[in-house]
C-alpha positions as CSV (number, residue, x, y, z in Angstrom):
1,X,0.0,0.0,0.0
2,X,1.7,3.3,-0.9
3,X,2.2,5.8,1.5
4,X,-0.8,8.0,0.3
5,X,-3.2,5.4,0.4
6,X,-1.9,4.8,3.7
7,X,-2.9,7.8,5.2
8,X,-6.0,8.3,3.6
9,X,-6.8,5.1,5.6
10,X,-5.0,6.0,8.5
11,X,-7.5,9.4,9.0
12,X,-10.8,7.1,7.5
13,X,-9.6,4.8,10.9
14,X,-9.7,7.7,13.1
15,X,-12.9,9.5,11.9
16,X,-14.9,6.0,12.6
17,X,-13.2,5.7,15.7
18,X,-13.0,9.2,16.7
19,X,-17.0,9.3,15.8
20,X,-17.5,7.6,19.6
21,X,-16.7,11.0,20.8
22,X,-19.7,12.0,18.6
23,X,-21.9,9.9,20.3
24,X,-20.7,10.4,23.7
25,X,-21.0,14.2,23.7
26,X,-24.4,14.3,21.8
27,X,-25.4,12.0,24.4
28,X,-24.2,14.1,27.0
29,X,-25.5,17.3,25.3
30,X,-29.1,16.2,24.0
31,X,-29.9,14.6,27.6
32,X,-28.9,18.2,29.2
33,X,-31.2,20.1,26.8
34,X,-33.8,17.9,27.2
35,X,-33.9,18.5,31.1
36,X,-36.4,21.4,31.1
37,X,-38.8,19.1,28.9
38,X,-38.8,16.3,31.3
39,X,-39.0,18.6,34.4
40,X,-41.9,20.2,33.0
41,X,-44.0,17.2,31.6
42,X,-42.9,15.1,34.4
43,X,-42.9,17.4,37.1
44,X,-39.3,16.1,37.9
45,X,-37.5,17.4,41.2
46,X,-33.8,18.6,41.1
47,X,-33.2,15.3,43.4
48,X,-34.1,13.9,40.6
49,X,-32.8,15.5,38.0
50,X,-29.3,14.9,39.6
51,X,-30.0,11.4,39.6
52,X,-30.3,11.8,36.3
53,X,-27.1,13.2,35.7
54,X,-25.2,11.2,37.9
55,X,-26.4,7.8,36.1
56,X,-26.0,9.3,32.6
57,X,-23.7,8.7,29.7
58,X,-21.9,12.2,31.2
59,X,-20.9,10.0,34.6
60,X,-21.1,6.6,36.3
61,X,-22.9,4.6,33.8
62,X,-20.2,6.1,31.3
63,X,-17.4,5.1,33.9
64,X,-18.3,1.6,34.2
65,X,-18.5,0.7,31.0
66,X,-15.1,2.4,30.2
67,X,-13.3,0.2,32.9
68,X,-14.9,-3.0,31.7
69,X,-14.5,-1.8,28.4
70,X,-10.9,-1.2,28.1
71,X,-10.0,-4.6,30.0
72,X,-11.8,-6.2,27.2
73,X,-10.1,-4.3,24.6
74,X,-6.3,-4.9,25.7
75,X,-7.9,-8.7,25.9
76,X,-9.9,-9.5,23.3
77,X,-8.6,-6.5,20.4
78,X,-10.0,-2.9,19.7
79,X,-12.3,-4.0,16.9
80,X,-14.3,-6.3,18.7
81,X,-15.4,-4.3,21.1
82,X,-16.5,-1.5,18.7
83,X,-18.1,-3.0,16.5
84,X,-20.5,-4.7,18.7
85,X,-20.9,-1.9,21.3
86,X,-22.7,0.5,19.3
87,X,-25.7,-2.0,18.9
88,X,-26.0,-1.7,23.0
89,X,-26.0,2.0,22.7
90,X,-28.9,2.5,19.9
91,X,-31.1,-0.3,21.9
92,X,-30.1,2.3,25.3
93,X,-31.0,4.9,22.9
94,X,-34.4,3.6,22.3
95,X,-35.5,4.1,25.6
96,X,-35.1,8.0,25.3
97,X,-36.9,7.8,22.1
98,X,-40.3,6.1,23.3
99,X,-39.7,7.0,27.3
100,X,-43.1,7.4,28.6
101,X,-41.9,7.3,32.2
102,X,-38.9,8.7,34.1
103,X,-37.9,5.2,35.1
104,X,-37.2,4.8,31.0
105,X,-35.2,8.1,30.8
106,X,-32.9,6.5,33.9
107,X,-32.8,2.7,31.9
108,X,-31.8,4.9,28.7
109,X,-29.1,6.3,29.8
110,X,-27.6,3.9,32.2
111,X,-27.3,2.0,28.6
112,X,-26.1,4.6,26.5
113,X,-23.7,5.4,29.0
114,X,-21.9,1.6,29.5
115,X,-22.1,1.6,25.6
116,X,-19.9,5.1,24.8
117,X,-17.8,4.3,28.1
118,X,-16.8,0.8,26.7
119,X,-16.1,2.7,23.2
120,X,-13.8,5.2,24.6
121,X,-11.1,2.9,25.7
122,X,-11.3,0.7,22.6
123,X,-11.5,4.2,20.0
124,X,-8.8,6.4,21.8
125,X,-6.4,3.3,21.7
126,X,-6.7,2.6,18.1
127,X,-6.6,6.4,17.4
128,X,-2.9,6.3,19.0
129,X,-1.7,3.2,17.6
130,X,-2.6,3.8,14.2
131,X,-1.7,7.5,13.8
132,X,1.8,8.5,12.3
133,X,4.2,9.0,15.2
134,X,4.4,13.0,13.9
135,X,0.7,13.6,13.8
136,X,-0.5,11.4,16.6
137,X,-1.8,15.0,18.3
138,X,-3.5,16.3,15.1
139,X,-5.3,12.9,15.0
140,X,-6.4,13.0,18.5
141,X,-7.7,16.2,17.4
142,X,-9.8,15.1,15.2
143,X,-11.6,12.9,17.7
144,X,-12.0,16.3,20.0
145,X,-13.2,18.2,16.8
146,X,-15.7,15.2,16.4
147,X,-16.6,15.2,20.7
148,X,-17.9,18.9,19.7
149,X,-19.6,18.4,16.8
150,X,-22.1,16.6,18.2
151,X,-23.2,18.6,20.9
152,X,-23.7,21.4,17.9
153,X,-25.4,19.5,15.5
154,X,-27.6,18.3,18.9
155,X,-28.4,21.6,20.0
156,X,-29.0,23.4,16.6
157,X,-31.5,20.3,15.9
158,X,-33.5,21.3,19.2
159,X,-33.8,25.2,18.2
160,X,-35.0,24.2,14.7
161,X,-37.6,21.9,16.4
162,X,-37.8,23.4,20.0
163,X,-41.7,24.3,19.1
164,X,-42.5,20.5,19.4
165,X,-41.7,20.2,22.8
166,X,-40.6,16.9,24.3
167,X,-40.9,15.5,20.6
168,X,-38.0,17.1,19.5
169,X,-36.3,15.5,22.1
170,X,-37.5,12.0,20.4
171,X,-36.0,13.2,17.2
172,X,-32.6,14.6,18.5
173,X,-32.7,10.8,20.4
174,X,-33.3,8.7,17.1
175,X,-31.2,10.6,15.4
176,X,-28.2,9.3,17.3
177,X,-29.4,5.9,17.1
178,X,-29.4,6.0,13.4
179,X,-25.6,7.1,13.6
180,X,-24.7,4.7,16.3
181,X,-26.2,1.5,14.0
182,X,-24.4,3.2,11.3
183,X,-21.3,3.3,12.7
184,X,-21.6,-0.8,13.6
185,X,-21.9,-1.6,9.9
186,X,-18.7,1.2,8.9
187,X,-16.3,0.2,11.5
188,X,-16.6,-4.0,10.2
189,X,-14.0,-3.1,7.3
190,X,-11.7,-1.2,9.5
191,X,-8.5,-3.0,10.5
192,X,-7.1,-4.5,13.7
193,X,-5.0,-2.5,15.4
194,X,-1.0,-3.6,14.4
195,X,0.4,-2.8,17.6
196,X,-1.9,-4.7,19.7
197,X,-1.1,-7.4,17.7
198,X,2.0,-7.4,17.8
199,X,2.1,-7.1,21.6
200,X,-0.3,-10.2,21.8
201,X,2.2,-12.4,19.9
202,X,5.0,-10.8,22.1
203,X,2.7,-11.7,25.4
204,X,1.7,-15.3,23.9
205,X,6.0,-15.8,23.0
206,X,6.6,-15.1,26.8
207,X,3.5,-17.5,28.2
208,X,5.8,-20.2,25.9
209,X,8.9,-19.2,27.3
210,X,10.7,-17.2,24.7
211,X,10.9,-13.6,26.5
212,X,9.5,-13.6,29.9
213,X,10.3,-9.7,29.7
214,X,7.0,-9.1,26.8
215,X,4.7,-11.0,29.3
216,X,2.6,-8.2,30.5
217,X,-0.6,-8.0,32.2
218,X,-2.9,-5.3,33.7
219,X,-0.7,-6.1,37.2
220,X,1.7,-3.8,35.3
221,X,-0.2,-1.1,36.3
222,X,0.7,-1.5,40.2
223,X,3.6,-0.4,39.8
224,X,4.8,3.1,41.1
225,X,5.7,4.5,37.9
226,X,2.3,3.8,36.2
227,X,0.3,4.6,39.3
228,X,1.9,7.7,39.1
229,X,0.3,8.2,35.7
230,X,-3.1,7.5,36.6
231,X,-3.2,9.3,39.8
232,X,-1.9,12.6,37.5
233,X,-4.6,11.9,34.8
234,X,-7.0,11.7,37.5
235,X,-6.2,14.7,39.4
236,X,-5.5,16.5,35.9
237,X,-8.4,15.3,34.0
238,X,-10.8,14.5,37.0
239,X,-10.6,18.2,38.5
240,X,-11.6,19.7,35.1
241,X,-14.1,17.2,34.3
242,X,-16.1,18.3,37.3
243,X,-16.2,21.8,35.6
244,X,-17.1,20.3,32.3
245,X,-19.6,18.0,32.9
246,X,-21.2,20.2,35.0
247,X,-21.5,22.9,32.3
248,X,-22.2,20.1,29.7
249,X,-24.9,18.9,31.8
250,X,-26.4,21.3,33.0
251,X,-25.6,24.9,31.5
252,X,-28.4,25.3,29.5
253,X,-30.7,24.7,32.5
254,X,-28.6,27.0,34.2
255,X,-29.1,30.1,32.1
256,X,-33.0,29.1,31.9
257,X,-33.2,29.0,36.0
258,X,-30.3,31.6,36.8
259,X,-29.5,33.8,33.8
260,X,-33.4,33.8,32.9
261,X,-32.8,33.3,29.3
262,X,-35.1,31.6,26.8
263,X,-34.6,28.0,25.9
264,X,-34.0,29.3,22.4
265,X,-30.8,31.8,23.4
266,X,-29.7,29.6,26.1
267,X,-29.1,26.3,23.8
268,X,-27.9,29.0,21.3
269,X,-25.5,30.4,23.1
270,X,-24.1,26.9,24.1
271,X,-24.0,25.5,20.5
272,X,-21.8,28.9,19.6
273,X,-19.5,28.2,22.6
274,X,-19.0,24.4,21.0
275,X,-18.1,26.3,17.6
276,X,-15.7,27.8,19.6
277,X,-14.1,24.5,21.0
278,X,-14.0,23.3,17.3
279,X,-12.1,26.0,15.9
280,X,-9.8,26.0,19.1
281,X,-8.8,22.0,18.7
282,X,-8.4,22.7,14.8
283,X,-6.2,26.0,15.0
284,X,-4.3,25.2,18.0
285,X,-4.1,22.0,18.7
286,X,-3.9,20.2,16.2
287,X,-1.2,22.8,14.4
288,X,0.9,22.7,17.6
289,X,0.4,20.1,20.1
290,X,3.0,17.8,18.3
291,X,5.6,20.8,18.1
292,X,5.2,22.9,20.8
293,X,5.7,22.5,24.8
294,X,2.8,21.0,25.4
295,X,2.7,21.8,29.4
296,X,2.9,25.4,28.5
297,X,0.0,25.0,25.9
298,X,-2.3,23.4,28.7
299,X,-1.5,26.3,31.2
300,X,-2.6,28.9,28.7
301,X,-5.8,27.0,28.4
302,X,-6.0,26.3,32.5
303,X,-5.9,30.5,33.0
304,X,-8.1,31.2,30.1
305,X,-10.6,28.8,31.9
306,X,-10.3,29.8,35.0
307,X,-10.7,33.2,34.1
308,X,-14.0,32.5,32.4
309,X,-14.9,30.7,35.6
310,X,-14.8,33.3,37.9
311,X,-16.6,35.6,36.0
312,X,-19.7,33.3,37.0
313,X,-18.7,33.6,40.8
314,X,-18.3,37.5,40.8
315,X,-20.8,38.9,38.9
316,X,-24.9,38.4,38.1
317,X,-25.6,36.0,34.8
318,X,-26.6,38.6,32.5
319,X,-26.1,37.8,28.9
320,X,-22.7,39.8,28.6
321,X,-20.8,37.8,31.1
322,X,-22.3,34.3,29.6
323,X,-20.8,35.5,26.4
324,X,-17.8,36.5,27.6
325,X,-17.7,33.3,29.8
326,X,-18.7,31.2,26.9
327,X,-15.9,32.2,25.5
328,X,-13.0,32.0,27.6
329,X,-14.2,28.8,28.7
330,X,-14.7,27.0,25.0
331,X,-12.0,28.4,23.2
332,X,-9.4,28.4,26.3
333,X,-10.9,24.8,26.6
334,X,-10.4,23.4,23.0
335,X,-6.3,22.8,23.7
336,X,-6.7,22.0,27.1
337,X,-7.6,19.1,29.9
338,X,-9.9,16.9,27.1
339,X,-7.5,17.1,24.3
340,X,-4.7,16.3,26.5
341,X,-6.3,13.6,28.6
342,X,-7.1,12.1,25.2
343,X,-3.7,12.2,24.1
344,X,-1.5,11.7,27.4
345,X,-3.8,8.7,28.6
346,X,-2.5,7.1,25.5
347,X,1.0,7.8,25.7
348,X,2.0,6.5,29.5
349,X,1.3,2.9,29.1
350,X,2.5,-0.1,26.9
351,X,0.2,-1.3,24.3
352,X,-0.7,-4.4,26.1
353,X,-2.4,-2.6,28.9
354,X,-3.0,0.8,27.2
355,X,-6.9,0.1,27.2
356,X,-7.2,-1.2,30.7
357,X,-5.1,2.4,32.1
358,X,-7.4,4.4,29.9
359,X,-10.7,2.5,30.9
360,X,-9.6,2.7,35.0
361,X,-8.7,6.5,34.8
362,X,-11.6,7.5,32.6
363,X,-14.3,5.3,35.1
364,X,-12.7,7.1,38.1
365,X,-13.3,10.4,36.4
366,X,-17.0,9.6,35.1
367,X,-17.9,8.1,38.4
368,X,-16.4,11.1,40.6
369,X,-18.3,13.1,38.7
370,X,-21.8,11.4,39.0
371,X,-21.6,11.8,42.5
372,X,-20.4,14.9,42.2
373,X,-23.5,15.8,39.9
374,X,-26.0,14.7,43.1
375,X,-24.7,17.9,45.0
376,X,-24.8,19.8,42.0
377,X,-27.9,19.4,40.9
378,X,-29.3,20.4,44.9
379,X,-27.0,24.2,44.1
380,X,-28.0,25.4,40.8
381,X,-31.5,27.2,41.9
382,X,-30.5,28.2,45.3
383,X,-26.7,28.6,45.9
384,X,-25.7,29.5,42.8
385,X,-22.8,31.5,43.7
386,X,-21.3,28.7,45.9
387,X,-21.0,26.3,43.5
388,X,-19.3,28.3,40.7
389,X,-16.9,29.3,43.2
390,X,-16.2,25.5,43.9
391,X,-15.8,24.6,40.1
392,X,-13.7,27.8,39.8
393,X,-11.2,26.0,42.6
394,X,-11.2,23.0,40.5
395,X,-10.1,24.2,37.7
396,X,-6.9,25.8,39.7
397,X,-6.3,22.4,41.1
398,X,-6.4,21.1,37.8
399,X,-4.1,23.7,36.1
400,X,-1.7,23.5,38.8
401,X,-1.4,19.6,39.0
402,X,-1.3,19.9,34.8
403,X,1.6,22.8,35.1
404,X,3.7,20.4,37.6
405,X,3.6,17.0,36.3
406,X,2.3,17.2,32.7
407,X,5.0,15.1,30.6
408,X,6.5,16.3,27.6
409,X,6.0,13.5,24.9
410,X,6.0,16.0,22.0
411,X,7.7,14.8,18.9
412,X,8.2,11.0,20.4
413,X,6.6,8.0,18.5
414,X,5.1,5.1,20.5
415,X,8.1,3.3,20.5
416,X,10.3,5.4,22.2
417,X,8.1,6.4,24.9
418,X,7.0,2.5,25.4
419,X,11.0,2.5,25.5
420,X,11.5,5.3,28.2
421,X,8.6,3.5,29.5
422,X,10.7,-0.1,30.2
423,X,13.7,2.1,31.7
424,X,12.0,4.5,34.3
């Protein structure tokens, strides 16, 4: 295969993959707009609401599936598991589609959420292996790029059809089915990834005694060096994600209840600040994240963020400051925690257990942040204030930890960092 043709595959490969990052957020994002519909023809409490959230493809559900998920995938191989995985997520899907009840909206997403969490692993892996060692940021970009997408397409979709109430919730719902069984039937031509292969036939040499030193199991991962790693991408990732899936959530509802803004301007104003994200990943990013110092690059983002935090915490929603907030936080956010957490989660551990680490840190993040979603969802109406303060001191916590221990894998292929990986 010439070199061309291999990169036209190589990108094809990361777009299917990459596409679970479509699903994921446009879970996330429909489920959030779709809040003040259900409260209203359900008459649903903000107890309840947080269960919601907390249960959702945005956090434990999500979580589970992405720990049982990526021990598959460093078992069993990337493709297996997402090709079959989407088929879980449209039958999830078809309980938001036809819910009748709020038990259904619960069963829905505690589907849809073990379906995208089991994807993540197995999609964020291949994306890694299979992208040229000099672009292996740009094509974690892509995957970002695609994350955003389809919270905008989501959100557009319910101002076109906000006048049909809950029913445009139905549509925004089967819409994502379609794509998910769509997905199933594109991803059956895409290849294995090489490097998991490889490291299988390395593991299955040392089970038969040829190199004892290639047997490697998720045990691995006790060791200081790569618990190390995941306690970073926890503190890193984990801090920020509180902030995001927060906002992803439940920002909408937010400037409904707080800012007092119609549905219209306030899932509006959210699709713009997603725009915003999309042209941050594309001209920043994905341009410099495999040249540049990439710690420095993440604490431009962190203070942008952080900035665009406080904003909330000192002065009255009025639409100005969402704007303004909107912006700091998207664009600041486009080269930041998510793109890095993508990138980073796949660059500090072998291939053999590369799933597994990715599935563990990414269930610890989703489930911290379901619970965290409980006490949320009890702040937004009446303590406001309070609890952007709070998300304002995670994202410090989260730049700091980022500023001190973020590693600096730029221009390094997989094989040299599995290498400084074997000597640490």
């Amino acid at each position: 295969m010439s070199s061309a043709a291999q990169g036209k595959e190589s990108w094809r490969n990361t777009i299917l993959a990459g596409l679970a990052n479509y699903i994921d957020a446009g879970s996330i994002v429909a489920g959030s707009a779709a809040l003040a519909l259900w409260k209203a023809q359900y008459g649903l409490s903000d107890t309840f609401l947080g269960l919601i959230a907390a249960f959702s493809a945005n956090a434990i559900s999500a979580g589970i599936g992405a720990l049982i998920g990526g021990i598959l995938c460093d078992k069993y191989g990337r493709k297996k598991i997402y090709q079959y995985d989407m088929l879980f997520y449209a039958f999830g899907m078809m309980f938001l589609v036809f819910a009748s009840a709020p038990w259904m909206i619960v069963a829905g997403f505690i589907m849809v959420g073990l379906a995208v969490g089991a994807d993540i692993p197995a999609s964020w892996s291949l994306i890694a292996e299979n992208a040229p060692d000099d672009k292996r940021g740009r094509h974690s970009g892509v995957a970002q790029v695609l994350w955003y997408a389809g919270p905008v397409i989501v959100l557009v979709s319910f101002l076109i059809l906000e006048p049909l109430g809950v029913m445009a919730a139905r549509i925004v719902f089967a819409h994502l089915a379609v794509i998910a069984l769509g997905l199933t039937f594109l991803r059956r031509k895409m290849k294995e990834s090489e490097r998991w292969e490889a490291a299988q036939a390395a593991k299955a040499g040392a089970i038969a005694g040829e190199n004892a030193e290639d047997h490697i199991d998720w045990r691995i991962l006790l060791q200081p060096k790569y618990l190390k790693s995941m306690a970073f991408l926890v503190g890193m990732y984990g801090l920020w994600n509180l902030w995001a899936g927060t906002n992803g959530f439940f920002f909408p509802y937010i400037l409904r209840t707080v800012g007092d803004q119609s549905q219209q301007m306030s899932v509006a104003l959210q699709a713009g600040g997603f725009i915003l994200s999309m042209l941050s990943i594309y001209f920043v990013f994905m341009k410099l994240a495999d040249k540049v110092n990439q710690r420095l690059l993440f604490g431009i983002s962190a203070a942008m963020q952080i900035a665009g935090m406080m904003l909330l915490a000192l002065f009255p929603l009025t639409l100005p400051i969402a704007m303004l907030h909107i912006f700091l936080m998207q664009f600041g956010g486009g080269f930041g925690a998510q793109s890095f957490f993508q990138l980073w989660s796949a660059e500090q551990f072998p291939t053999a257990v590369r799933a597994t680490a990715q599935g563990a840190t990414f269930a610890i993040v989703r489930i911290g942040l379901g619970l965290f979603s409980l006490f949320a969802a009890s702040q937004l109406s009446t303590n406001f204030t309070t609890l952007a303060w709070i998300l304002t001191g995670f994202l410090v916590a989260s730049g700091v930890i980022g500023m001190i221990w973020a590693p600096r894998n730029e221009g390094k292929s997989l094989d040299e960092l599995e290498a400084d990986l074997r000597t640490a």
